[in-house]
MARTIDREN-532760 format. One record per residue (C-alpha): residue number from 0; chain; z, x, y. Coordinates in nm, 4 decimals. Example, Ala and Ser with C-alpha at 12.3 -4.5 7.8 and 13.67 -1.06 7.14 Angstrom:
BEGIN
<vexro palum="0" gupa="A" pz="0.7800" px="1.2300" py="-0.4500"/>
<vexro palum="1" gupa="A" pz="0.7140" px="1.3670" py="-0.1060"/>
***
This chain:
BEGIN
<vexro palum="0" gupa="A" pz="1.3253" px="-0.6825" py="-1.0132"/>
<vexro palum="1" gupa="A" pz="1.5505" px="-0.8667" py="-0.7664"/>
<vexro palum="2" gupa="A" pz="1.3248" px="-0.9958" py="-0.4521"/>
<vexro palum="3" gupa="A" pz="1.5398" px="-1.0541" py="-0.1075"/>
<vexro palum="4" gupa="A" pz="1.4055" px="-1.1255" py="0.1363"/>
<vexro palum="5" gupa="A" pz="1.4861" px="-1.2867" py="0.5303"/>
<vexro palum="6" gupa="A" pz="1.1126" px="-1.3596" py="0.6417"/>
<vexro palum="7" gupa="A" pz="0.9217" px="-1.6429" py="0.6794"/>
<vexro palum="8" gupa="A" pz="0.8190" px="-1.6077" py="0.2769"/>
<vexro palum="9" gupa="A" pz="1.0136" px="-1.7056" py="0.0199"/>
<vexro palum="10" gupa="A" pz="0.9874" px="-1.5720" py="-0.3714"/>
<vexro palum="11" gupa="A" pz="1.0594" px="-1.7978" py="-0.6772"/>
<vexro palum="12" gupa="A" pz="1.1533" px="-1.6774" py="-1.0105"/>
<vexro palum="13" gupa="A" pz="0.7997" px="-1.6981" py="-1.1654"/>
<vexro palum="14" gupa="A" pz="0.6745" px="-1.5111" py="-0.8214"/>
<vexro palum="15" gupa="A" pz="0.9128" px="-1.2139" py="-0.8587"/>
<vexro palum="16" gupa="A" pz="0.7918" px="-1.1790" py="-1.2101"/>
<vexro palum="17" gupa="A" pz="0.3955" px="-1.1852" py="-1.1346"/>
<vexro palum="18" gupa="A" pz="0.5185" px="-0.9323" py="-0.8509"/>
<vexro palum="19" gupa="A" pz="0.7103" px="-0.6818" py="-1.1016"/>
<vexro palum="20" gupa="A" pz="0.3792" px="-0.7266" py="-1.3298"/>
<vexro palum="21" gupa="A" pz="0.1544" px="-0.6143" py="-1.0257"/>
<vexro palum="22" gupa="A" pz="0.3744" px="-0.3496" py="-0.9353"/>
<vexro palum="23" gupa="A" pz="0.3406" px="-0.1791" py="-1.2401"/>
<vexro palum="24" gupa="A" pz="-0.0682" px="-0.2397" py="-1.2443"/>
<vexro palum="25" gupa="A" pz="-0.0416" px="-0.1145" py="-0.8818"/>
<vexro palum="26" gupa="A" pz="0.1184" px="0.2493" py="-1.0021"/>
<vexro palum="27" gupa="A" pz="-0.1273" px="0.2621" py="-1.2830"/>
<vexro palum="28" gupa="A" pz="-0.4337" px="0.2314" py="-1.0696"/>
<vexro palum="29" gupa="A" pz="-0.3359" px="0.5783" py="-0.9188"/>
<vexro palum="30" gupa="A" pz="-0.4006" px="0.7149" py="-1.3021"/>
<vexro palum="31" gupa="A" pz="-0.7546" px="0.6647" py="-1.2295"/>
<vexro palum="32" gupa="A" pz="-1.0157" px="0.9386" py="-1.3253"/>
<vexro palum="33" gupa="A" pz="-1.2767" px="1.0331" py="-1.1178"/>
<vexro palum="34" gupa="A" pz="-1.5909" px="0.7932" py="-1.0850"/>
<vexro palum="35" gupa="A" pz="-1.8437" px="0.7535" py="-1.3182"/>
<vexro palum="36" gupa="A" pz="-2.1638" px="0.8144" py="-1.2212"/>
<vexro palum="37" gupa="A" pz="-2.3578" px="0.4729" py="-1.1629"/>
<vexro palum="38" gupa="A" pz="-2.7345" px="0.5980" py="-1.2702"/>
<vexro palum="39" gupa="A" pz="-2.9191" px="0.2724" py="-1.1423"/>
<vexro palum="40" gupa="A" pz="-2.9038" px="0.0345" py="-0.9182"/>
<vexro palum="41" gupa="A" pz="-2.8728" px="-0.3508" py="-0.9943"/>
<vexro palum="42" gupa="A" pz="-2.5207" px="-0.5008" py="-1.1049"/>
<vexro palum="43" gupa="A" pz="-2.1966" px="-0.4716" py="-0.9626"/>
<vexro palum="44" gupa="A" pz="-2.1340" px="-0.1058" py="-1.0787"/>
<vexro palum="45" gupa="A" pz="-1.7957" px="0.0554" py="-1.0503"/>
<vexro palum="46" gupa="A" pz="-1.6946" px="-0.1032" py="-0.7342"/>
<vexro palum="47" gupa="A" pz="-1.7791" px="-0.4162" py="-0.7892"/>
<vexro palum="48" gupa="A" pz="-2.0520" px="-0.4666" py="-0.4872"/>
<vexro palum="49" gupa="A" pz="-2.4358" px="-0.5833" py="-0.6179"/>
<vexro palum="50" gupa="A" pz="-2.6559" px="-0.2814" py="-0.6013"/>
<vexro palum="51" gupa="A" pz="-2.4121" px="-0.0141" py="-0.5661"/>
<vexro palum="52" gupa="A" pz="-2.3897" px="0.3325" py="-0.6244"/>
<vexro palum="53" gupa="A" pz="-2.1247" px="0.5390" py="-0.6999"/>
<vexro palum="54" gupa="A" pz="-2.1634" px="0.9410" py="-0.6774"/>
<vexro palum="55" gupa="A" pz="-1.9943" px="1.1497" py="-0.9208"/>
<vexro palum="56" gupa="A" pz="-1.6609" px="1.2398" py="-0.8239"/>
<vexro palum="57" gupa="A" pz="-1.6137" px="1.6556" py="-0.9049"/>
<vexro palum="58" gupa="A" pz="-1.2780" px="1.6770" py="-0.7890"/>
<vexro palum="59" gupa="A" pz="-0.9873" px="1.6993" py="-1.0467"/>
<vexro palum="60" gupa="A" pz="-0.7595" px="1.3836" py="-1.1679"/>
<vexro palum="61" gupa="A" pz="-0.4839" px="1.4404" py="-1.0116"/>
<vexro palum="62" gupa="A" pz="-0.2304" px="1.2726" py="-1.3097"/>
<vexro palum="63" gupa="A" pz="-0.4225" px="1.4512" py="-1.5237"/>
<vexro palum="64" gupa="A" pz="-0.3626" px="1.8053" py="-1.3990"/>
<vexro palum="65" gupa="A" pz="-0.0154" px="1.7628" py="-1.2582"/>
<vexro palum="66" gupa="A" pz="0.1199" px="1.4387" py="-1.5026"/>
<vexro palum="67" gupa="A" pz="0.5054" px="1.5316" py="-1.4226"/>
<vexro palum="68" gupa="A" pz="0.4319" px="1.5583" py="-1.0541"/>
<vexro palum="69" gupa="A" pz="0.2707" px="1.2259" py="-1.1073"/>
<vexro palum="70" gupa="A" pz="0.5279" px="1.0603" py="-1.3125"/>
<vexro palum="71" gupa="A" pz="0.7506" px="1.1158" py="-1.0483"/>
<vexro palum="72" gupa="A" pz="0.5604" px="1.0187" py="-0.7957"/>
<vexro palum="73" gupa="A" pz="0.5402" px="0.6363" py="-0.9737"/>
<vexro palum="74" gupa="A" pz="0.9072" px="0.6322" py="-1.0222"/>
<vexro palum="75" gupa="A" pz="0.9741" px="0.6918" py="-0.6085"/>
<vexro palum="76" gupa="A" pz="0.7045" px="0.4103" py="-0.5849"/>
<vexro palum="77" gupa="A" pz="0.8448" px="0.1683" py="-0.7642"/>
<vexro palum="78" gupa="A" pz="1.2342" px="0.2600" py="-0.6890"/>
<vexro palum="79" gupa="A" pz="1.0892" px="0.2068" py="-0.3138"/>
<vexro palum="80" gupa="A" pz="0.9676" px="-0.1321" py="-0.3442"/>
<vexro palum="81" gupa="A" pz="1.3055" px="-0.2662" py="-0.5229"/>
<vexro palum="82" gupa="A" pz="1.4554" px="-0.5427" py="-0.3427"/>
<vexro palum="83" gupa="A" pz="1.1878" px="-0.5625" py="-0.0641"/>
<vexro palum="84" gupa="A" pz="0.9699" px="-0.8501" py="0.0368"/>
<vexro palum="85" gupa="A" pz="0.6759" px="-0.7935" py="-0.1747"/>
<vexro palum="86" gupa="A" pz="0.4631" px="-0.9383" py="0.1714"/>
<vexro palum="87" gupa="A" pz="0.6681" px="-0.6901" py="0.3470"/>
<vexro palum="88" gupa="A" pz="0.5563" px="-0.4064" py="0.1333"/>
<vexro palum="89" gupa="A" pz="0.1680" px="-0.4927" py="0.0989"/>
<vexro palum="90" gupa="A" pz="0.1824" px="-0.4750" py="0.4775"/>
<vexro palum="91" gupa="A" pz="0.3777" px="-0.1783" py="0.5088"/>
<vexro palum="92" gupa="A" pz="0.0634" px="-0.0403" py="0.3012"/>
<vexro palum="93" gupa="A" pz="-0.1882" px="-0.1462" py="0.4282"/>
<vexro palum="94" gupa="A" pz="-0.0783" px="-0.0189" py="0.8333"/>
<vexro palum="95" gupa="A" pz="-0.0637" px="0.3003" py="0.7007"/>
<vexro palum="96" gupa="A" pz="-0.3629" px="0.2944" py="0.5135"/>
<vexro palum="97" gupa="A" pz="-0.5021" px="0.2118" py="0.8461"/>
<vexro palum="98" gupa="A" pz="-0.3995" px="0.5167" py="1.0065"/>
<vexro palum="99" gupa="A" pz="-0.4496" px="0.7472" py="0.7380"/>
<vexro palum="100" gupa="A" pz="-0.7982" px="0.6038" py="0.6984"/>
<vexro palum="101" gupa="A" pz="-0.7301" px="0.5417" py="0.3344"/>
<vexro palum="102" gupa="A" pz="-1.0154" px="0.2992" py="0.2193"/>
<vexro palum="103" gupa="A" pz="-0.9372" px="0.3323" py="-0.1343"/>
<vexro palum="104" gupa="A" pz="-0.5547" px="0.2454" py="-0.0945"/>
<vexro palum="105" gupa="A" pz="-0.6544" px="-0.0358" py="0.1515"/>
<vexro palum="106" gupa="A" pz="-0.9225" px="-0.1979" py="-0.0303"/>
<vexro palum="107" gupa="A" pz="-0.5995" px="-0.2134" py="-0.3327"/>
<vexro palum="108" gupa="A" pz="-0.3830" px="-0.3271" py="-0.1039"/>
<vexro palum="109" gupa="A" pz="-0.5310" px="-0.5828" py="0.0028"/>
<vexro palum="110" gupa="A" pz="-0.6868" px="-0.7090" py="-0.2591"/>
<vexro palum="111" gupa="A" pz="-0.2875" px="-0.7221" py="-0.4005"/>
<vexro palum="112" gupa="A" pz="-0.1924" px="-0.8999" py="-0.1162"/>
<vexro palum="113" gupa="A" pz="-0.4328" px="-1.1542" py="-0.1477"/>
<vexro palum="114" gupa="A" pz="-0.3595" px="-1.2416" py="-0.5144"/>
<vexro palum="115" gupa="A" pz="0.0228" px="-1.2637" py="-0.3563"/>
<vexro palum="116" gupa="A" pz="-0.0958" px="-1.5616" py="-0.1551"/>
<vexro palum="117" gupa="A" pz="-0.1026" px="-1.3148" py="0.1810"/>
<vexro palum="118" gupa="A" pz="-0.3208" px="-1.5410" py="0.4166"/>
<vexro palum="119" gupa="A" pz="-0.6625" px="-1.3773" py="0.5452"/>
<vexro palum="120" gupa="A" pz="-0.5395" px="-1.4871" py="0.8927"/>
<vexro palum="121" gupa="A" pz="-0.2363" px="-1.2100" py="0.8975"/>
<vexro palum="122" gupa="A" pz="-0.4361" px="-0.9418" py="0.6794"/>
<vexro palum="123" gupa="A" pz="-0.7019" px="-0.9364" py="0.9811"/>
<vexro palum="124" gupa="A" pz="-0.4278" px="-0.9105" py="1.2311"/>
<vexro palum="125" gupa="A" pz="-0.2452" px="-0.6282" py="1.0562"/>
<vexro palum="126" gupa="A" pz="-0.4660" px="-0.3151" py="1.2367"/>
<vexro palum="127" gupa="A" pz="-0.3567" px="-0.5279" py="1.5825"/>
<vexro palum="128" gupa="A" pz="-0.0140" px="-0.6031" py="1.5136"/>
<vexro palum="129" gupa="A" pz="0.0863" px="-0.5730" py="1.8490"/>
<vexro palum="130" gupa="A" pz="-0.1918" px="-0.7918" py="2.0108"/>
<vexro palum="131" gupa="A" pz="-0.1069" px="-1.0893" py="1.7755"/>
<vexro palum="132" gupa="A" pz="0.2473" px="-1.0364" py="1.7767"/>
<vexro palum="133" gupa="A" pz="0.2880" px="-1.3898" py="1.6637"/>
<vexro palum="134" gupa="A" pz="0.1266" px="-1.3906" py="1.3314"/>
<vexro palum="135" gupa="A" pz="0.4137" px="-1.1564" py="1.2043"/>
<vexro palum="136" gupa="A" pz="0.8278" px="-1.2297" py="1.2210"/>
<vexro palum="137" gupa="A" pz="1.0354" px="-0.9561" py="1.4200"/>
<vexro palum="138" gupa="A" pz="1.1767" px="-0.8397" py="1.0935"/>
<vexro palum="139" gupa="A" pz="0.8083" px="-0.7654" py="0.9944"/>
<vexro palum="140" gupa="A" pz="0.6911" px="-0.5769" py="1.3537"/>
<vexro palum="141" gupa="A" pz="1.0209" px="-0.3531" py="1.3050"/>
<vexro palum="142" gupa="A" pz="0.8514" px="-0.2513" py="0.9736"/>
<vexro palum="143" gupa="A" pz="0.4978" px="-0.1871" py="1.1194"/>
<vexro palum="144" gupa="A" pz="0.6048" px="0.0010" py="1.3967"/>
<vexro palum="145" gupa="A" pz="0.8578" px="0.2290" py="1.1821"/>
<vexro palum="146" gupa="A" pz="0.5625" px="0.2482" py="0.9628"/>
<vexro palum="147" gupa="A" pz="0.3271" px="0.3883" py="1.2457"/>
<vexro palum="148" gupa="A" pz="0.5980" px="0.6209" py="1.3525"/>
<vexro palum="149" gupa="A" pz="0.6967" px="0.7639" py="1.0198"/>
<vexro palum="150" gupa="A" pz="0.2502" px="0.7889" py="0.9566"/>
<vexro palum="151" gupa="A" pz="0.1891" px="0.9642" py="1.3074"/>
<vexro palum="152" gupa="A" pz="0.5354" px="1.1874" py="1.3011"/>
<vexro palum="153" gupa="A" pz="0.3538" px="1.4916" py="1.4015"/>
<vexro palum="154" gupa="A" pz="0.2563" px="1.3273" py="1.6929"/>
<vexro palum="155" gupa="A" pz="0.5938" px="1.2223" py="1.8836"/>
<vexro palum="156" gupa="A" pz="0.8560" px="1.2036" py="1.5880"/>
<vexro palum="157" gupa="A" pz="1.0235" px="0.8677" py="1.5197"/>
<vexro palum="158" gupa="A" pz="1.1384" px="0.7479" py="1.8851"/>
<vexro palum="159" gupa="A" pz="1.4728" px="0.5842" py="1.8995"/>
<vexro palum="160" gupa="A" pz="1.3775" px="0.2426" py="2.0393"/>
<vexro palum="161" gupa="A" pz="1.1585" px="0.2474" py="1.6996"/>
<vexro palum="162" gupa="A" pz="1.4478" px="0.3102" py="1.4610"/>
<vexro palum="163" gupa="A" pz="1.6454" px="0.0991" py="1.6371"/>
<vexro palum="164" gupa="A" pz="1.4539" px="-0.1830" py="1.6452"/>
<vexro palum="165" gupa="A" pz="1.3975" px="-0.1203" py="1.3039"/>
<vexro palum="166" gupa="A" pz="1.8076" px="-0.0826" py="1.2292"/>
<vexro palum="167" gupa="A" pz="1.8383" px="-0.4226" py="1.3774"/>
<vexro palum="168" gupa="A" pz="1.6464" px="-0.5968" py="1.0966"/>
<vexro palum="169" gupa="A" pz="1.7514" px="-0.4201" py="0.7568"/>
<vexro palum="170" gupa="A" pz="2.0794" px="-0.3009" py="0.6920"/>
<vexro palum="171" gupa="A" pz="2.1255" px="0.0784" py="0.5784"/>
<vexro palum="172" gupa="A" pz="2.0629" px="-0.0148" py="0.2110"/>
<vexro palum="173" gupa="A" pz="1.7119" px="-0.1783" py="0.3158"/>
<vexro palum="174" gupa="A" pz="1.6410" px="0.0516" py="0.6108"/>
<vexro palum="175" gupa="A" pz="1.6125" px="0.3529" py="0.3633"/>
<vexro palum="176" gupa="A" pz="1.3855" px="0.1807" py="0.1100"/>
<vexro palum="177" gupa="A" pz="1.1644" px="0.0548" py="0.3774"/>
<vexro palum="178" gupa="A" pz="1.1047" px="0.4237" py="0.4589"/>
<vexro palum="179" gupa="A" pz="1.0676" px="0.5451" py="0.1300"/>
<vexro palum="180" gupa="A" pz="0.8085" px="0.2878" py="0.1148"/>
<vexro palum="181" gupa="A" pz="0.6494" px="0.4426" py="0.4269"/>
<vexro palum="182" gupa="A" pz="0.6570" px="0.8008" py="0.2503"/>
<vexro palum="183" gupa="A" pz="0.4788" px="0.6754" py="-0.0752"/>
<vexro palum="184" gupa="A" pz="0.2291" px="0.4891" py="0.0664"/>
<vexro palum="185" gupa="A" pz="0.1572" px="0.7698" py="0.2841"/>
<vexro palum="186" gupa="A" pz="0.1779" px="1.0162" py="-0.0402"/>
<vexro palum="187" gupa="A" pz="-0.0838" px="0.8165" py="-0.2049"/>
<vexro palum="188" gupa="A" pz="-0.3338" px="0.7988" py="0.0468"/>
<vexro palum="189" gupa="A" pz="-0.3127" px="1.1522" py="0.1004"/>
<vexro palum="190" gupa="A" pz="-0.3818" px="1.1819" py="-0.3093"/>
<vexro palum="191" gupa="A" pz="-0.6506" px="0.9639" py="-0.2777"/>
<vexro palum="192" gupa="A" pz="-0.8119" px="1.1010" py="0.0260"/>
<vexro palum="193" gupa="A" pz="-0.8047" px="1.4800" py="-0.1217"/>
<vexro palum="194" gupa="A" pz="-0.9111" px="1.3682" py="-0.4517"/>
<vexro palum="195" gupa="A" pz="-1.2244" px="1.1554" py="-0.3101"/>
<vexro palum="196" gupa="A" pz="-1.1282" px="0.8646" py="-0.4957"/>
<vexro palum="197" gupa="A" pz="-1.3689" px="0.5799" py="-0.4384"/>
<vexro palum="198" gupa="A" pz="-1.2652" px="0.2110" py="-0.2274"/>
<vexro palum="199" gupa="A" pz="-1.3589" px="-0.0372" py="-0.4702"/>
<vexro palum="200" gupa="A" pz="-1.2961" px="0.1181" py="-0.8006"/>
<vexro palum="201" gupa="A" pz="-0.9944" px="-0.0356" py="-0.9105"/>
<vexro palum="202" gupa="A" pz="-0.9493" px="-0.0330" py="-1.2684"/>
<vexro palum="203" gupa="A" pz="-0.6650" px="-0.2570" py="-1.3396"/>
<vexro palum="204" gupa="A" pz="-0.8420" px="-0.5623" py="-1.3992"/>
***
């Protein structure tokens, strides 16, 4: 996978490789089954916090019962991300995660973006973008805000001052996978909210 990128962040050889590796663990988390049921306290259990508890999950698998519809739903994913920042993309999923109140997704996320090298600085600052304006390169707000736009479409649309703004940092090529970025992130937490899936029970290690 071919990493461009005209941020602050830069991506070596090795780097773009670690990133293709954790792209593909990324898109198999979403294969996750339902949550075993943790019958005790004590331990880390399934979501890896001391002394929790995690309640059986009774809704279906969604790969499971619709694996084509699934399938597909990888491929967008990862035909998204190509050629994007891989910063660029962990924060374009965790703001929506944000909005959709995804905690699985955004417990992933950022755990991903961590392991990246993402500073805990900027990951704080992500819900309050616009407050800390400074933590984040224009290139990145256009992103966020398309990102809220594209999230909360029912409630005004995408404005133009958003698009353009957005237009003015990625050309037409890079524009269009930045949004299809926006739509699978917002697919996915929409999976994961409807199918209960837990924050914390990541399976990819």
């Amino acid at each position: 996978m071919v990493m461009t990128t005209n941020t602050m962040h830069t991506t070596t050889a090795t780097d773009a490789a670690h990133d293709a590796a954790r792209n593909t663990a990324h898109d198999a988390a979403h294969n996750v089954g339902p949550a075993e049921t943790a019958g005790a306290t004590g331990g880390t259990g399934a979501t890896g916090v001391p002394g929790a508890v995690v309640a059986e999950n009774t809704r279906l698998d969604f790969a499971k019962s619709a694996p084509k519809v699934f399938r597909a739903l990888i491929g967008f994913d990862a035909a998204a991300r190509e050629g994007l920042d891989p910063a660029l993309v962990e924060l374009i999923q965790i703001r929506a995660s944000h909005l959709n109140h995804c905690a699985y997704c955004l417990h992933m996320h950022t755990n991903d973006a961590r392991k990246a090298g993402e500073s805990e600085n900027r990951l704080h600052m992500v819900a309050v973008w616009r407050e800390a304006r400074h933590f984040f390169t224009p290139r990145e707000q256009a992103a966020l805000a398309l990102t809220e736009a594209v999230t909360r479409v029912a409630d005004a649309g995408v404005p133009d001052d958003v698009y353009a703004q957005a237009a003015a940092h990625f050309d037409e090529h890079e524009l269009a996978h930045v949004l299809a970025l926006i739509l699978t992130i917002n697919t996915w937490n929409r999976v994961a909210l409807s199918t209960a899936k837990v924050a914390g029970t990541d399976e990819r290690r």
